[in-house]
N, C-alpha and C positions, 0 to 999 in steps of 0.2 A: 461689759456688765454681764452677770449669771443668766444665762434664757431665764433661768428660774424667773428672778426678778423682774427679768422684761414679758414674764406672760403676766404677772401680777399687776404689774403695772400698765398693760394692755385694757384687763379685768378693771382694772379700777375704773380709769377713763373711759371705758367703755360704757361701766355704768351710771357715771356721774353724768354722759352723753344722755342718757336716757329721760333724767328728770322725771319719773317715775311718782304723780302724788296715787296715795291709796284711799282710795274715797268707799265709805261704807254704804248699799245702800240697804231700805226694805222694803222688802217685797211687796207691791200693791202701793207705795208711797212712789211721790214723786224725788229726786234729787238734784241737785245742781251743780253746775259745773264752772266755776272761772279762771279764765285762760286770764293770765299774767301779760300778755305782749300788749305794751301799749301804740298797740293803732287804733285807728277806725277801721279797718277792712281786716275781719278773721274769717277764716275758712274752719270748719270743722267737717272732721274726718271719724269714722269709725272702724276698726279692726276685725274682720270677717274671718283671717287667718294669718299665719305669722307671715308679717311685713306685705301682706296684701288688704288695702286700705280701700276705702270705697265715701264719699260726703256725703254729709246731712247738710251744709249751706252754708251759708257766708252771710255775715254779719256788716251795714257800711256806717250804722248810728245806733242809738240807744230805740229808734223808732224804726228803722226800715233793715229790713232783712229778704235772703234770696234765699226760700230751698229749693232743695234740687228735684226734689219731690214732690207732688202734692199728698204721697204718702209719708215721707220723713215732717212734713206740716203739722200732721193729726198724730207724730209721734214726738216728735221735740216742740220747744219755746227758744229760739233765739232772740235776743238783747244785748246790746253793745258787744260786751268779754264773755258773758255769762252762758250757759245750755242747759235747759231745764228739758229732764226723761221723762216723763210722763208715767206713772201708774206704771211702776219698772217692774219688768218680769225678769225669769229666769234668761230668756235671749238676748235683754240688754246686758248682761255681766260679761266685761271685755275690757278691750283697752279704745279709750278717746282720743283723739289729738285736736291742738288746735294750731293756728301756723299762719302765716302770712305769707302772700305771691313776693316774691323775689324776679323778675326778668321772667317771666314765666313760669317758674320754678318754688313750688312749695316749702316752705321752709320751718319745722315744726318747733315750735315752743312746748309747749307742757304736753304731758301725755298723764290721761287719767285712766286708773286703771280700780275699775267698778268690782265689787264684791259684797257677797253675804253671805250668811253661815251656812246656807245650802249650795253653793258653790265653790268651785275650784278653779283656780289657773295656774299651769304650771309656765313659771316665768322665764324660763332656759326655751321652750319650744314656741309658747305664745300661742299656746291652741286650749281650747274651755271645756270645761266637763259642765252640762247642766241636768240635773234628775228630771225634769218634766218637760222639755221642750215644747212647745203647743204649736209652734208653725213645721217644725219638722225635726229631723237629727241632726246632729254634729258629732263623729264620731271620729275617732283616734285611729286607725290602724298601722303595720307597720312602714307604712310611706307618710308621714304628714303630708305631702303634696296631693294626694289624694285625697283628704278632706273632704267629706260630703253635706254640704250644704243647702239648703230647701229654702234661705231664708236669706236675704240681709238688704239695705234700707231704700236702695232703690225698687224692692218688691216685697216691701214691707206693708201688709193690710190686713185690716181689720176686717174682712168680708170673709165669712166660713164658708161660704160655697167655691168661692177664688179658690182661696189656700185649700180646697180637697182638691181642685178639679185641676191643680198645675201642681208638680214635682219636680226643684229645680235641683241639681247637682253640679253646681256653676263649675265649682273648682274644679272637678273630676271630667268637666267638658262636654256632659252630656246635660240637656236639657227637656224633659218631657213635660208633653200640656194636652187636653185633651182638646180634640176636634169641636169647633163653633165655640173654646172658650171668647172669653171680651176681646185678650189681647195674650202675650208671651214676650218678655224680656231677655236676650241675648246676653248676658254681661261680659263686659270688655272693660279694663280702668288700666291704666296708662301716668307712670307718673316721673317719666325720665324728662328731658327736653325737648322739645320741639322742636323740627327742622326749619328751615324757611320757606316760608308759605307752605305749611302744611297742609296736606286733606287728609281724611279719613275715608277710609273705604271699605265695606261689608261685600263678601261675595261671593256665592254658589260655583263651584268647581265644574259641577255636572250641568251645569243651564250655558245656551248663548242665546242671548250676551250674558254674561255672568253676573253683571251687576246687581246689587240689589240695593245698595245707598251706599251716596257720594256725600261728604259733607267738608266745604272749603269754609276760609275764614269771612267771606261774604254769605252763605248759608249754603242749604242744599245745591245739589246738581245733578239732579234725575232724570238729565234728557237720555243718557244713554244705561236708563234704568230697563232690567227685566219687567216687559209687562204684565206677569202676574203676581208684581208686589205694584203695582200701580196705586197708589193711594191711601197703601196699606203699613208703609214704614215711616218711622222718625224715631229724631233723637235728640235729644237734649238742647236747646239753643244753646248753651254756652259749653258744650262738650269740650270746645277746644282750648276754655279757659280753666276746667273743673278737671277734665284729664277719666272721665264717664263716658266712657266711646259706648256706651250700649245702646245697642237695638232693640227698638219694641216694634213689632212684627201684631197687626191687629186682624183679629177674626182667622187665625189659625189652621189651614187646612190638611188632609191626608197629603197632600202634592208638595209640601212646603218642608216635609221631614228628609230632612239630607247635612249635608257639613258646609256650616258658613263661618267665614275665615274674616276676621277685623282684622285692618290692617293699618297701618301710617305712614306715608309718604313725603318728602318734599321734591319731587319731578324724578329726580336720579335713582333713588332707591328706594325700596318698598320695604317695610319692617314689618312681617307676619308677628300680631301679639296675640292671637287667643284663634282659635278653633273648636267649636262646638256645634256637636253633635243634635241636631233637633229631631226628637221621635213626638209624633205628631198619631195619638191613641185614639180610637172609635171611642167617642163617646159611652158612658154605661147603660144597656139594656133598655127599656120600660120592658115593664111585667105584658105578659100575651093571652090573649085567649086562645082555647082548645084549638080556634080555626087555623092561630100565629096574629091573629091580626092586635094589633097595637089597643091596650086598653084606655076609656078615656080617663079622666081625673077622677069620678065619681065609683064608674065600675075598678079600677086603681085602688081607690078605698077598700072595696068592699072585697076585691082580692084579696090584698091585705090582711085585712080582718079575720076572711076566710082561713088565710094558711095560720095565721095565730091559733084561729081554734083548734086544727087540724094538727099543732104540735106546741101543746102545752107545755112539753117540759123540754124547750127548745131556749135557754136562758138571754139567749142572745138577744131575741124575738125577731131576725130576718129570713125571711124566706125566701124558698129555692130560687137562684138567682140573682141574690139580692146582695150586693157587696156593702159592706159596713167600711165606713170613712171613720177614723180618727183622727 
């Protein structure tokens, strides 16, 4: 046969593999989604960057459903087939999947691919252009693997103090948050096969014992945990069915910022999946008086007020030392 003909016809199957519906939506309206596979048990998944997928939950009736999140909850509606987005903004516009477990193994049915007139996706790369992003950037440069992202549904929230105070850069391997936030999200997703009897394992290069979480398919195993994450880690109960090996790391400290490595094991060999870089930032200022000493909420105010007066035609209206959050 001509290559010709056999790249074309590579092309073609390639894209009839895709199943590709185009779903319109608008902005500030809610949309829906129904997955064609008929079982009881769907998993839905959503696209962060090309071929790297991350879940919003799993569906087992028309009445009960799992998310993976208590934040993907306050952002989608799961129902039997169906995925209802909520009040869709510019950072829902991407591709969905939906799919059913096979022997461990996902296996995707439909793929929905979200658009409006103010967005773009180019569908050869699988990476989104959105003009206002509100939780952070996604930006294009010349490596798509470097993809910078501040956002996606396992640290998905509606809290504006959260989303100033943590900066995530999942894809790029770095993750910054600042010191005494709530908590800090490590992500790691994972979506080849499963060895036998698997464990998963997060863990500090520079620390011994290195450990920092264990997780078998009976649950944790922290006896030979580092004691300065003592009480302070966990992960998903169902990571090892969902393939969301991430770590949430709570009350964040300067001591905690170093390189932690997720990994996958079944006894014999150990599979490094992700490495990320944790910078762990001093907290932003409070305003001081003449003496340095810390002002209280009231004299704060009146600080405030003060440097307003003191610079009228300062459009911004922050004052010296004062960092403006968008």
């Amino acid at each position: 046969m001509d290559p010709l003909w056999m790249f074309l016809l590579l092309v073609l199957v390639g894209s009839e593999a895709l199943n590709i519906t185009e779903v319109k939506a608008v902005l500030g309206q809610d949309v829906n989604l129904t997955c064609s596979i008929d079982v009881d048990d769907i998993y839905w998944y959503l696209e962060v960057h090309f071929n790297f997928r991350v879940g919003i939950g799993r569906t087992f009736s028309q009445t009960e459903s799992n998310y993976f999140s208590p934040d993907c909850e306050s952002k989608y509606v799961m129902s039997g087939n169906q995925l209802l987005i909520k009040n869709v903004s510019l950072e829902d516009i991407r591709l969905y999947y939906c799919g059913r477990k096979n022997n461990r193994i996902i296996v995707y049915g439909d793929v929905f691919r979200l658009h409006t007139k103010k967005s773009h996706l180019n569908a050869s790369q699988g990476w989104f252009l959105s003009t206002t992003p509100r939780f952070g950037s996604v930006s294009r440069i010349n490596q798509p693997e470097i993809l910078l992202l501040s956002f996606y549904c396992y640290f998905y929230t509606l809290n504006p103090h959260l989303v100033s105070s943590v900066s995530q850069h999942a894809l790029g391997g770095v993750v910054e948050v600042n010191e005494g936030a709530e908590s800090v999200l490590l992500p790691c997703v994972y979506s080849d096969k499963l060895p036998d009897d698997p464990f998963l394992i997060w863990t500090r290069s520079d620390l011994s014992p290195n450990s920092v979480h264990l997780r078998r398919e009976n649950g944790d195993d922290l006896k030979n945990q580092n004691q300065r994450f003592r009480n302070r880690t966990s992960m998903n109960p169902d990571a090892l069915d969902t393939g969301n090996f991430s770590l949430t790391l709570r009350k964040p400290q300067q001591s905690d910022g170093g390189n932690y490595t997720c990994s996958i094991s079944g006894g014999r060999e150990e599979l490094n999946l992700k490495q990320i870089h944790l910078k762990v930032k001093e907290p932003d200022q409070q305003p001081q008086s003449d003496s340095g000493t810390p002002l209280s909420g009231r004299q704060r105010d009146l600080h405030l007020q003060s440097q307003e007066r003191s610079h009228p035609d300062d459009e911004t209206g922050s004052s010296p030392g004062q960092r403006s959050v968008v």
